[in-house]
N, C-alpha and C positions, 0 to 999 in steps of 0.2 A: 556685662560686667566681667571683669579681667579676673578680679578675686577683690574679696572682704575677710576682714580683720578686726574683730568686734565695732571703734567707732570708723574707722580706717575704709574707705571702697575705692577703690581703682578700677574706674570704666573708661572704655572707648572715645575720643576726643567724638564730638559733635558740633555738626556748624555752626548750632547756639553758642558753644564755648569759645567763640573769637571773640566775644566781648569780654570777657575774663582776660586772656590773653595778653589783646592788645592793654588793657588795664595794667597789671602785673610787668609789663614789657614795654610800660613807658614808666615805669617808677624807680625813682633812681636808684631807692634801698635794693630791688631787683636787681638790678642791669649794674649793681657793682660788684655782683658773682656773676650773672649769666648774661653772656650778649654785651654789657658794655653801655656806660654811660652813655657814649657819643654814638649809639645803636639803636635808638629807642623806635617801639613799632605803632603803627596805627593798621587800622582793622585791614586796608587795601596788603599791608606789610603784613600780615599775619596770615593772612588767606595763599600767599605766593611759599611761605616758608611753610606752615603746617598744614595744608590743604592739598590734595591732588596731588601730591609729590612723595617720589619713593616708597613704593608698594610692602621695600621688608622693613621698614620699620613701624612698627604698632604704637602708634600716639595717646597717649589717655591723660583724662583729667584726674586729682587727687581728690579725693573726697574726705573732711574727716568732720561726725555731727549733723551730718547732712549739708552741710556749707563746701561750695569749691573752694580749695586751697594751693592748688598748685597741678605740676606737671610733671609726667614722664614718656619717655618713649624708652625701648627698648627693640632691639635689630640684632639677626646673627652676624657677628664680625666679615666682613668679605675679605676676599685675598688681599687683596692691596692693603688693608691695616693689619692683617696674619703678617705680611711679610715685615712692614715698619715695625710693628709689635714683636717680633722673633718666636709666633709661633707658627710651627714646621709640621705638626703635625694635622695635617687633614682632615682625620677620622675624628678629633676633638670637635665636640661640640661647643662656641664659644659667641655668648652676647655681650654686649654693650649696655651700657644704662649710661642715660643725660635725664637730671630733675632737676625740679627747684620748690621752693614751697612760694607759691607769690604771695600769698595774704602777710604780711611780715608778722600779724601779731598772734600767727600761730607759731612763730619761731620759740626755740629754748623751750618747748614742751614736750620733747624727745618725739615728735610726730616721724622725723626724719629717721631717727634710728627704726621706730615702728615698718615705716614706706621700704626701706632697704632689708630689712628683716625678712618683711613680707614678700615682696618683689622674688629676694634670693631662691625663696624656698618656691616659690612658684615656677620661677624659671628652672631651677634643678628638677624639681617633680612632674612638673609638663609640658615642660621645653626639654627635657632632658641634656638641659647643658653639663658641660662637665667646668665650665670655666666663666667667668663674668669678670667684665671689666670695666672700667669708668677710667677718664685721666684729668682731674680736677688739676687746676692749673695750682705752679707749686706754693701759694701765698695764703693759697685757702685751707687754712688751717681747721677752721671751722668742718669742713666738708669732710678732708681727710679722717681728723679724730673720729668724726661717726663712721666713716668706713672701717676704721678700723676696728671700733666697737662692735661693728660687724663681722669682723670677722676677716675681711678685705687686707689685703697687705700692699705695702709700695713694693713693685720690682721693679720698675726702669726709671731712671729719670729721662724726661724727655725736653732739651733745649727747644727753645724758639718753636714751640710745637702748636700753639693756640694764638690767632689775632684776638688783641682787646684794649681796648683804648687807645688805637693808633700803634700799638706796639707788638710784636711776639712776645709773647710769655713762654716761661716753662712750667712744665708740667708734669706731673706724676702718671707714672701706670700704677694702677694696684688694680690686685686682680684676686679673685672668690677660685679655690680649683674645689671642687665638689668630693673630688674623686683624685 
């Protein structure tokens, strides 16, 4: 377990959890924030993208009630997004976060503000990051406001930065600096 948050637990992705997955990741209420209508995954799809692939980012399931809900991964930033992103300094510690709630009718129960809250203070306290980022694409309003409730701010805008539904989108940086 990653960490827990009274109903709230975020553990480690397991190969049982590609039936969730693929579930969440072919429904359309899903895949019209994350991944994209015309993206939709079945189990063979889910195994190739969350499975066995790229060692620094740590993948876990959402847990809230004892019922999956949802996903997140989190990864430290590598150079090649430091440099697009215009951060220069080295010595900073700085991660990433991609989530989503999949069950949709745990949506509008502030779960998400809960997940981000929790997430933050975990990666600052034992990750010792100094900075955390996300770049929800710029329509998601939804997504932003709770970032920002968070505590998260827009700094960049980023044109043509995300494929989704056949097109580039643009996108937000905002980013947590701890310190």
């Amino acid at each position: 377990m990653i960490l827990q948050n009274e109903q709230l637990v975020v553990r480690k992705l397991e190969r049982k959890d590609d039936i969730y997955l693929a579930k969440w990741l072919s429904d359309a209420n899903i895949l019209t924030y994350y991944e994209g209508k015309d993206n939709p995954f079945d189990i063979e799809k889910v195994h190739e993208k969350f499975y066995d692939v790229n060692e620094e980012e740590t993948r876990c399931i959402i847990e809230y009630d004892g019922a999956s809900i949802g996903y997140i991964q989190f990864y430290p930033i590598e150079h090649e997004s430091r440099v697009a992103y215009e951060y220069n300094n080295d010595a900073e510690v700085i991660y990433g976060l991609d989530q989503f709630i999949g069950e949709s009718s745990y949506w509008d129960k502030g779960i998400g503000t809960k997940l981000i809250l929790a997430m933050k203070e975990y990666l600052v306290n034992e990750k010792k990051a100094d900075i955390l980022v996300m770049d929800p694409q710029a329509w998601n309003e939804r997504a932003i406001h709770c970032y920002e409730k968070c505590g998260f701010k827009k700094v960049r805008y980023l044109p043509k930065q995300e494929m989704h539904e056949g097109e580039l989108r643009d996108c937000w940086l905002v980013e947590f600096r701890a310190r």
